[in-house]
N, CA and C of each residue as an Amber inpcrd file, in Angstrom:
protein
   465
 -73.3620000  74.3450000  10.4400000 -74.1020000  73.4990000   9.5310000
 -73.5480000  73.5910000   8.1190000 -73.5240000  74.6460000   7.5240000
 -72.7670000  75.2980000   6.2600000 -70.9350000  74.2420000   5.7960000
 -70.2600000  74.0890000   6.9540000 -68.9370000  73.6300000   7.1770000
 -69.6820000  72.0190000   7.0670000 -70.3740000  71.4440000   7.6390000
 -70.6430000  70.1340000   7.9500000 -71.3470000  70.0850000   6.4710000
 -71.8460000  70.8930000   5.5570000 -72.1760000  70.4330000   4.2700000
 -71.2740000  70.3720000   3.2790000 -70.5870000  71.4400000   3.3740000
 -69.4570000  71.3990000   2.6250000 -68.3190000  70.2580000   2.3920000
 -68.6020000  69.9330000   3.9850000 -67.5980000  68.3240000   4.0580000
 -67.9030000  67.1390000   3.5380000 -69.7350000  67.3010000   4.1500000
 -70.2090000  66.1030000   3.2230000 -69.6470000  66.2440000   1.3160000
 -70.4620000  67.4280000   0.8390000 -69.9350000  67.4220000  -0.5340000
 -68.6370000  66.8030000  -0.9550000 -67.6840000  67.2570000  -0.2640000
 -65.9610000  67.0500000  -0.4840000 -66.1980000  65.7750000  -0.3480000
 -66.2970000  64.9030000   0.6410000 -66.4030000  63.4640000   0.5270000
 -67.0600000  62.6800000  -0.5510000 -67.9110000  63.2360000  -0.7060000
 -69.0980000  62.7050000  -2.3470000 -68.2800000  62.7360000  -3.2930000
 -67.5760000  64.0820000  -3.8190000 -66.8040000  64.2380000  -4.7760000
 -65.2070000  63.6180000  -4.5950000 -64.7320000  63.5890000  -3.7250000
 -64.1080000  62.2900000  -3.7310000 -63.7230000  60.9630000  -3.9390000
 -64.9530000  60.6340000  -3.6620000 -65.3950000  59.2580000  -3.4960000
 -65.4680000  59.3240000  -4.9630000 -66.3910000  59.8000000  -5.7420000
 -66.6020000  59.8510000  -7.1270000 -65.5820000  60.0950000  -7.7930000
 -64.9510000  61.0350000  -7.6940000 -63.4830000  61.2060000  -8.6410000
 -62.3390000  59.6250000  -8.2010000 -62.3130000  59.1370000  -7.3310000
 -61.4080000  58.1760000  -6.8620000 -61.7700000  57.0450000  -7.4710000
 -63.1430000  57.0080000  -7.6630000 -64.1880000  55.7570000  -8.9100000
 -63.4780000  55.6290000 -10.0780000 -63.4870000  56.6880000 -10.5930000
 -63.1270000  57.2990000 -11.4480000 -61.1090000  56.9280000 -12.0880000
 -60.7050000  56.9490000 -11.0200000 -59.2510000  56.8050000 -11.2240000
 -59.3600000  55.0290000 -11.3500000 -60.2470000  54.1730000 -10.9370000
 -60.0820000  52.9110000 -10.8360000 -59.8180000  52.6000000 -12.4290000
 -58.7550000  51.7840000 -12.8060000 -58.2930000  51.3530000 -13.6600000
 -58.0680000  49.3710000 -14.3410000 -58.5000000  48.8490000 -15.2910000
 -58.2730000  47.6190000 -15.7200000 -57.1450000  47.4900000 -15.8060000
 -56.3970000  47.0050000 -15.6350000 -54.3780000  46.6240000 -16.2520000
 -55.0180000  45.5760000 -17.0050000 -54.0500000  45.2850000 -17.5240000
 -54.6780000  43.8600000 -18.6570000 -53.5830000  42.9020000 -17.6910000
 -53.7980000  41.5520000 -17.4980000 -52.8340000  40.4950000 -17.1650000
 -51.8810000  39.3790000 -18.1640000 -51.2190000  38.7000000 -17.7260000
 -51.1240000  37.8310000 -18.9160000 -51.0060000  36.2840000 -18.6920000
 -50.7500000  35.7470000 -19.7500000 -50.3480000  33.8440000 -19.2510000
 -49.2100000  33.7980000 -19.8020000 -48.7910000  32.8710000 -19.1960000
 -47.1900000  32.2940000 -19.6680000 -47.0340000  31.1840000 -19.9820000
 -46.3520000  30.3710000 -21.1730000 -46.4650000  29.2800000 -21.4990000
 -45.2690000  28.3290000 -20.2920000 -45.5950000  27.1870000 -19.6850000
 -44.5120000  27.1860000 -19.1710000 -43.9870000  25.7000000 -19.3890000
 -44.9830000  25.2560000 -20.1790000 -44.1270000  24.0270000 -20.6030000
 -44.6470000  23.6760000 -22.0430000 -44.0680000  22.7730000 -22.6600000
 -45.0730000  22.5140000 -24.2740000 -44.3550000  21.0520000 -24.7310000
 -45.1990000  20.5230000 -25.2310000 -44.7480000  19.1540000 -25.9460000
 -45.4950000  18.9860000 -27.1050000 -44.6750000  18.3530000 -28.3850000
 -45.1180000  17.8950000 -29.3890000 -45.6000000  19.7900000 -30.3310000
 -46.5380000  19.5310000 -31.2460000 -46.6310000  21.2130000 -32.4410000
 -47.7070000  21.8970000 -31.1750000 -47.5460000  22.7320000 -30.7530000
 -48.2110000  24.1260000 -29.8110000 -47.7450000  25.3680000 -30.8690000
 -48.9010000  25.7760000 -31.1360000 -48.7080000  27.2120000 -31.5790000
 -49.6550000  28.0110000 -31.3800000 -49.2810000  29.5460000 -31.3920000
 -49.9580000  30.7990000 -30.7070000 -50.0270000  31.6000000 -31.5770000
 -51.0610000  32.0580000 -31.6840000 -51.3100000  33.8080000 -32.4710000
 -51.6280000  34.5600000 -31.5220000 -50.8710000  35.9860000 -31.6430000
 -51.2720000  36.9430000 -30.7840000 -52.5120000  37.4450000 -30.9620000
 -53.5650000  38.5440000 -30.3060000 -54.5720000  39.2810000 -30.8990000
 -54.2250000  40.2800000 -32.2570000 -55.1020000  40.3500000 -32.9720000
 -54.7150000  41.1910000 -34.1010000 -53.9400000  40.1980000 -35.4230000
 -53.9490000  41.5310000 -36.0840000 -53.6150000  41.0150000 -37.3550000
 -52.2770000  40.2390000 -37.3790000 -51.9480000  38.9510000 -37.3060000
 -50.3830000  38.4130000 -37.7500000 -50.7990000  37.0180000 -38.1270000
 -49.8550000  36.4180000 -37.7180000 -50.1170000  34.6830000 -38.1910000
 -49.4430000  33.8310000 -36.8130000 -49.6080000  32.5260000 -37.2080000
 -49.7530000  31.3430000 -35.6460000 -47.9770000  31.2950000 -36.2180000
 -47.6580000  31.1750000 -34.9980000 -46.1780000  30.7640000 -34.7710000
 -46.0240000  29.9360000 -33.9260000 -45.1180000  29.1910000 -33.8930000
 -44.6250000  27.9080000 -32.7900000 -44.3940000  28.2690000 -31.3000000
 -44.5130000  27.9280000 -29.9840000 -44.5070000  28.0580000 -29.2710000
 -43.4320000  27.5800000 -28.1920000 -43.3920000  28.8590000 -27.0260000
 -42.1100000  28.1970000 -26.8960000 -41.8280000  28.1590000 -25.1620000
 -41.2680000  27.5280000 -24.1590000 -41.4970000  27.9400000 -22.8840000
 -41.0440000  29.5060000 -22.6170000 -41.9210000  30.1850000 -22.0200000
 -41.4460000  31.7300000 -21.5790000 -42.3580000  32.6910000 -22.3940000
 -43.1100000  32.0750000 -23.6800000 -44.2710000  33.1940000 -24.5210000
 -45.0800000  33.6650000 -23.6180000 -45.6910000  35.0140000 -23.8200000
 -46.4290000  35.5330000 -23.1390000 -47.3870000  35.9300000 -23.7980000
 -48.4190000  35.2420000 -23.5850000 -50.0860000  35.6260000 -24.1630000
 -51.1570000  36.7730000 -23.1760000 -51.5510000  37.5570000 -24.3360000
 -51.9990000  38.2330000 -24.1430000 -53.6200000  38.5520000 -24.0430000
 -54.3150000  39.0210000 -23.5680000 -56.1250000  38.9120000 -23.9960000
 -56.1050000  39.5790000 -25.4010000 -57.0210000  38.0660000 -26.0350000
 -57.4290000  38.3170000 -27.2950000 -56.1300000  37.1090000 -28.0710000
 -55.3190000  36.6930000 -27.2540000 -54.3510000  35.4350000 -27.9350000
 -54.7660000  33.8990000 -28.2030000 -54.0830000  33.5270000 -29.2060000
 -54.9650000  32.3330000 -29.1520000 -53.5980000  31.0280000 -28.9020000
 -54.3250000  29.7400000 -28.3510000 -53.1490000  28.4850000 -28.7250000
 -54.0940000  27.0520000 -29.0660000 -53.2840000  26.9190000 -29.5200000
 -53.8200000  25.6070000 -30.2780000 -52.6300000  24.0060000 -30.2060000
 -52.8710000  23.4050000 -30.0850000 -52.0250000  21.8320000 -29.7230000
 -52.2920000  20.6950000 -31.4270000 -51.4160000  20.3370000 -31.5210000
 -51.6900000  19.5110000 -32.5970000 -51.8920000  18.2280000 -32.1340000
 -51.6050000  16.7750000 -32.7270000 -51.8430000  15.8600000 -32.6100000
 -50.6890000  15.2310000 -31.5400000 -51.1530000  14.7640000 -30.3680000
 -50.0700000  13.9200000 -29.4960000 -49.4010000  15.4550000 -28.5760000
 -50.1210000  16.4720000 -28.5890000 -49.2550000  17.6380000 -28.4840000
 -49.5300000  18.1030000 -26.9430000 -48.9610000  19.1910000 -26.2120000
 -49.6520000  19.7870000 -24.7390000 -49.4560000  20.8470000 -24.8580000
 -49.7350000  21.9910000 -23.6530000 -49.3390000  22.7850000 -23.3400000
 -49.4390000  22.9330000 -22.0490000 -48.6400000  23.2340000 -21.1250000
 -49.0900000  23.8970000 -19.6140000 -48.9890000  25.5490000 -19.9310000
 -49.9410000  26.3790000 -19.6770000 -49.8890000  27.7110000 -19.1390000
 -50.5720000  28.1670000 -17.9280000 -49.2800000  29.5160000 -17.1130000
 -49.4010000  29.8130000 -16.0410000 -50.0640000  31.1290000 -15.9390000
 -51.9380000  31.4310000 -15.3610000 -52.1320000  32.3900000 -15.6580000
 -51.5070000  33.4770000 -14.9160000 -51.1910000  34.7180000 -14.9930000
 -50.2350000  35.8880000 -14.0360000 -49.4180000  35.3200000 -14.0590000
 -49.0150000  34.0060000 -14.9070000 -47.3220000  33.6840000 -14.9460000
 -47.0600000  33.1160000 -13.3540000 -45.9090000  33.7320000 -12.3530000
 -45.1350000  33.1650000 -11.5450000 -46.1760000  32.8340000  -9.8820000
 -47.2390000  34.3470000 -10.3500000 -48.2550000  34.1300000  -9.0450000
 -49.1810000  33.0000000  -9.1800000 -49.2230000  32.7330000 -10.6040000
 -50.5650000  31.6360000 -10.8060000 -51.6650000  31.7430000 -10.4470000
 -52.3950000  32.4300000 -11.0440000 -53.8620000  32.2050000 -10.3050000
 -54.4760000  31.2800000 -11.0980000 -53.8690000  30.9590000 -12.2830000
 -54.4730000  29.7120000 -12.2490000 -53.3710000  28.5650000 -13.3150000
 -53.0630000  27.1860000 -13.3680000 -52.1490000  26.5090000 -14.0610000
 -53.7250000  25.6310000 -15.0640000 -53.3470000  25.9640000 -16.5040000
 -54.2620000  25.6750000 -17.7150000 -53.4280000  24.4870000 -18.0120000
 -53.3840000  22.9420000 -18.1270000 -53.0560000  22.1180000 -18.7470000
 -54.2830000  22.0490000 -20.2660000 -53.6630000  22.4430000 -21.3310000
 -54.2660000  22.1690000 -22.7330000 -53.5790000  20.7710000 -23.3500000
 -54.8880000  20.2640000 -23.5830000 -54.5490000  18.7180000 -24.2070000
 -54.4870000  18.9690000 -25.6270000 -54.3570000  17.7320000 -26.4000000
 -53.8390000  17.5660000 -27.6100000 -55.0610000  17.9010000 -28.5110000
 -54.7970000  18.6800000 -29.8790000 -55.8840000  18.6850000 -30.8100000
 -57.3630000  19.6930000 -30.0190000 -56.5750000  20.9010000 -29.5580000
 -57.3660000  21.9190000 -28.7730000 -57.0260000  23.0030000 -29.1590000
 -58.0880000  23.9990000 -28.9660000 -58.0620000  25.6730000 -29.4370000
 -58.6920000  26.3240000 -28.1250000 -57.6580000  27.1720000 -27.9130000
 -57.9380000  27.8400000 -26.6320000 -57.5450000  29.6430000 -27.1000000
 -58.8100000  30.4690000 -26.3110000 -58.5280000  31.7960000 -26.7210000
 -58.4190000  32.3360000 -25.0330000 -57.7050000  33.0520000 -24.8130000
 -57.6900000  34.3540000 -23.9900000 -58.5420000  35.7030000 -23.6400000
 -60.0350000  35.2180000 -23.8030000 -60.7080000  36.4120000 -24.2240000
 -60.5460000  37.2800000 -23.1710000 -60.4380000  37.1570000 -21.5220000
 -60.4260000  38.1130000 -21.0560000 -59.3600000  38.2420000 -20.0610000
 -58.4930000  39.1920000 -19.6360000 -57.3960000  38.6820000 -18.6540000
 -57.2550000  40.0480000 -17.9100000 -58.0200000  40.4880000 -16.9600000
 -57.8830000  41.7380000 -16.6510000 -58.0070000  41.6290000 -14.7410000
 -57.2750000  42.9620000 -14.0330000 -57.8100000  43.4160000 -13.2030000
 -57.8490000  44.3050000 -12.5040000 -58.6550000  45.0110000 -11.6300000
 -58.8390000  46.0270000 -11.4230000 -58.3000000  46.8060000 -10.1970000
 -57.4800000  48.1070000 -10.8300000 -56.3520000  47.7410000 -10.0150000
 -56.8210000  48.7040000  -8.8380000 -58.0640000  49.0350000  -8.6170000
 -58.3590000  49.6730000  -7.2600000 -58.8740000  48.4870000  -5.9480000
 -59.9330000  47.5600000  -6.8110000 -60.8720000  46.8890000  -6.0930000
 -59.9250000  45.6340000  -5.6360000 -59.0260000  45.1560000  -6.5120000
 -58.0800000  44.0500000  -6.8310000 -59.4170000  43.1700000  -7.4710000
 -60.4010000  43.0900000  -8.2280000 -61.4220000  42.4530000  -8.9500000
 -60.3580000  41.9850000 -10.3610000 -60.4540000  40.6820000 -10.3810000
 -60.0590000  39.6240000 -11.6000000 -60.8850000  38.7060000 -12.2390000
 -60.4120000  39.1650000 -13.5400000 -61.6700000  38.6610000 -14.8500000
 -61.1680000  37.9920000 -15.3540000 -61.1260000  36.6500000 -15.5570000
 -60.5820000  35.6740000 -16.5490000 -61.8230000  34.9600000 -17.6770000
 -61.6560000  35.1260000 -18.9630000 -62.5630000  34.0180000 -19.3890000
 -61.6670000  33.6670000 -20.6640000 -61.6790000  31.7370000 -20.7600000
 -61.1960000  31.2930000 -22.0320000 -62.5100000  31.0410000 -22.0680000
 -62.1510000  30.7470000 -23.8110000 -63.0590000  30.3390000 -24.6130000
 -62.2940000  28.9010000 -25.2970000 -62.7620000  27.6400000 -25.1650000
 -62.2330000  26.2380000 -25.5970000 -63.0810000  26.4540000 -26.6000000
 -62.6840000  26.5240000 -27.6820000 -63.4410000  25.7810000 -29.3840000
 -63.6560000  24.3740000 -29.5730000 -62.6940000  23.4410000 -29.1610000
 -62.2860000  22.5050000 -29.0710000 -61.1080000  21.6180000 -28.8480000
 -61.5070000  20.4890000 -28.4070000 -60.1320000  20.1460000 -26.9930000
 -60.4900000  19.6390000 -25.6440000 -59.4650000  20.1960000 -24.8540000
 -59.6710000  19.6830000 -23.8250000 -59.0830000  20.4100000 -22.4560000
 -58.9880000  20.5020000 -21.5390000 -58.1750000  21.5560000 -20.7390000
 -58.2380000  21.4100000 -19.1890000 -57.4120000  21.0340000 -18.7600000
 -57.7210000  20.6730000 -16.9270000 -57.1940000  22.1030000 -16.5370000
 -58.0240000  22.8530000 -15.2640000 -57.4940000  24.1480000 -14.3150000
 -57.7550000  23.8970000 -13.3570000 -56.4900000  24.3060000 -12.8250000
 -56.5000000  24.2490000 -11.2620000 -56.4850000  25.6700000 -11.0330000
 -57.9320000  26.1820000 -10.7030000 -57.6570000  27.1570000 -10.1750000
 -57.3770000  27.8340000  -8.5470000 -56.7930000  28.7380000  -8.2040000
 -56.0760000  29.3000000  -6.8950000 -57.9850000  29.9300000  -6.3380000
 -58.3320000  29.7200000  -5.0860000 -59.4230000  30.3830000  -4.8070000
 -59.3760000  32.2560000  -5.2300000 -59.9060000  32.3940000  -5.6600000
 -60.6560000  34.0190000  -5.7650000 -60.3520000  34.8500000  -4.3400000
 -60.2510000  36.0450000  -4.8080000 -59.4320000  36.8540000  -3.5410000
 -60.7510000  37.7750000  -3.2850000 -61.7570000  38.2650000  -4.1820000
 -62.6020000  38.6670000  -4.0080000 -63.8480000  38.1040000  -4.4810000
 -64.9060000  39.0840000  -3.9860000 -66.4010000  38.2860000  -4.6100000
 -66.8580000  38.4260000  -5.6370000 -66.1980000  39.8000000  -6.3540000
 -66.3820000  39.7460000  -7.6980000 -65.7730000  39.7000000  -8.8770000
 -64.4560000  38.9330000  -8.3350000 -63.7510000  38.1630000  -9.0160000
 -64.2090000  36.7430000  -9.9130000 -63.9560000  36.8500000 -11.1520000
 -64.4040000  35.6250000 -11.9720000 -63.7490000  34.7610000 -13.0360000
 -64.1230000  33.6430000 -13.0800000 -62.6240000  32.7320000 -13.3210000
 -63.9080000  31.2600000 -14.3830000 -63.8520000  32.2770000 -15.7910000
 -64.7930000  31.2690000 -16.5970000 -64.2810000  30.5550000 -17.8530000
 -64.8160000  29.6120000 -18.0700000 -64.5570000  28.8460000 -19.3280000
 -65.8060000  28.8660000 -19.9810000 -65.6140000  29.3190000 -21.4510000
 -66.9200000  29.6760000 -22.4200000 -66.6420000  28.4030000 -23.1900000
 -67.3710000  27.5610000 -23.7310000 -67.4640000  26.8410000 -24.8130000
 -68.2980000  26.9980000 -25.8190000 -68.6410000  26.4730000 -27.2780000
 -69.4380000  26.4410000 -28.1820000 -71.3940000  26.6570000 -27.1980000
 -71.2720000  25.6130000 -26.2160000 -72.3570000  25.8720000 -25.3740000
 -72.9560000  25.7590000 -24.5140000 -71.7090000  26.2510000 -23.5470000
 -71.9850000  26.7510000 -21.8590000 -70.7700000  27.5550000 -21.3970000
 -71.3130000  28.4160000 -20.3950000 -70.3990000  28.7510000 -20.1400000
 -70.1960000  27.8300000 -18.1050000 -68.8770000  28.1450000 -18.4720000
 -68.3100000  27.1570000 -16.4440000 -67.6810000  28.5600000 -16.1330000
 -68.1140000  28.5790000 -15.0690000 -67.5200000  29.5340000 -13.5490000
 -67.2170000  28.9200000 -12.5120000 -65.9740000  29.3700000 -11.8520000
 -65.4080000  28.6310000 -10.7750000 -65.1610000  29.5460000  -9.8330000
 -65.1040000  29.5430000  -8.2480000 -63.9860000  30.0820000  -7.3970000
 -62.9020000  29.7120000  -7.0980000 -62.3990000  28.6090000  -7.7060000
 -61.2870000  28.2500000  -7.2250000 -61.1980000  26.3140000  -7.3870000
 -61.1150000  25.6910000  -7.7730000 -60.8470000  24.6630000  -7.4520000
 -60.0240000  23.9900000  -9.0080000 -59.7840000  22.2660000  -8.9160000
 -59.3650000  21.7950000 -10.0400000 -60.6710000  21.1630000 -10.9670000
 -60.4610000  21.5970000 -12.3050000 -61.7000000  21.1090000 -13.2660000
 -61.1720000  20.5190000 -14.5450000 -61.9820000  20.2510000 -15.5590000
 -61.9220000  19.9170000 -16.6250000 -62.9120000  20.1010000 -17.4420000
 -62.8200000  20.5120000 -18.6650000 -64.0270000  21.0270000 -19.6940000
 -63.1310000  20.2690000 -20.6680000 -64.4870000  19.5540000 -21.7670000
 -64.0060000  19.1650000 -23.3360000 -64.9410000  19.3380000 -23.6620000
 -64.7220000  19.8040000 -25.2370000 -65.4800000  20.2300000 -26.3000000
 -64.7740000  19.4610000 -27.4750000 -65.7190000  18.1890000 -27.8010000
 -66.0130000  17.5900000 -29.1440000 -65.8970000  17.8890000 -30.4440000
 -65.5190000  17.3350000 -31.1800000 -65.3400000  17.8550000 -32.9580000
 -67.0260000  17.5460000 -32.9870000 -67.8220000  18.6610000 -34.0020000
 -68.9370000  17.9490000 -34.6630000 -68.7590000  16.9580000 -35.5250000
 -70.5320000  16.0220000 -35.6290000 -70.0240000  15.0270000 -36.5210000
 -70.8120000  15.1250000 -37.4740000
């Protein structure tokens, strides 16, 4: 009985320390095409620079499209989990780009300020995987399919 508790314990503490090792990686997007003024600020302190095919945005990055302008970005880049077409005269942030590298759990959320933005997203590999667009005021969650969100200038 003594041996059969001891095992249980070892398994508990296992299980718990192995929780424990589960880790976020951060992910990223890739710009993979651009037309007309596209520019990006990284997170943190710097300034917006021009954009270019092959930039790599990071959570907490921002892009923005000027007038007549696009962007395509590829989220995870080459795997795509998801392709962001940003339309012209739009502000798009990166707030969250993470996942978890025990559960394979993936967190995506932009935030559109304003603009416009078609995703096609790749279905979700897990259930608590999440794939959102925040605006001024709503937020959209998807598992997977193609969408579109715009957000209006006030008047």
């Amino acid at each position: 009985m003594r041996l059969f508790n001891a095992l249980c314990i070892a398994v508990l503490i296992a299980g718990i320390t192995s929780a424990g090792f589960s880790e976020e990686m951060k992910r990223t997007a890739t710009i993979a095409e651009t037309s007309g003024e596209v520019m990006i600020k990284n997170a943190g302190p710097g300034s917006w620079a021009s954009a270019k095919v092959g930039d790599v945005l990071n959570e907490g990055s921002f892009l923005k499209t000027g007038s007549r302008a696009k962007a395509v970005i590829n989220i995870d880049g080459d795997s795509k989990t998801a392709v962001v077409d940003v339309s012209e005269r739009s502000l798009v942030s990166f707030e969250t780009l993470v996942k978890d590298s025990m559960t394979g759990v993936k967190k995506t959320l932009l935030d559109l300020s304003i603009g416009q933005v078609l995703i096609k997203a790749e279905k979700l590999d897990t259930p608590d995987s999440k794939f959102e667009v925040k605006t001024p005021t709503s937020v959209v969650g998807v598992r997977g399919t193609k969408f579109s969100v715009k957000v209006d200038a006030l008047k």
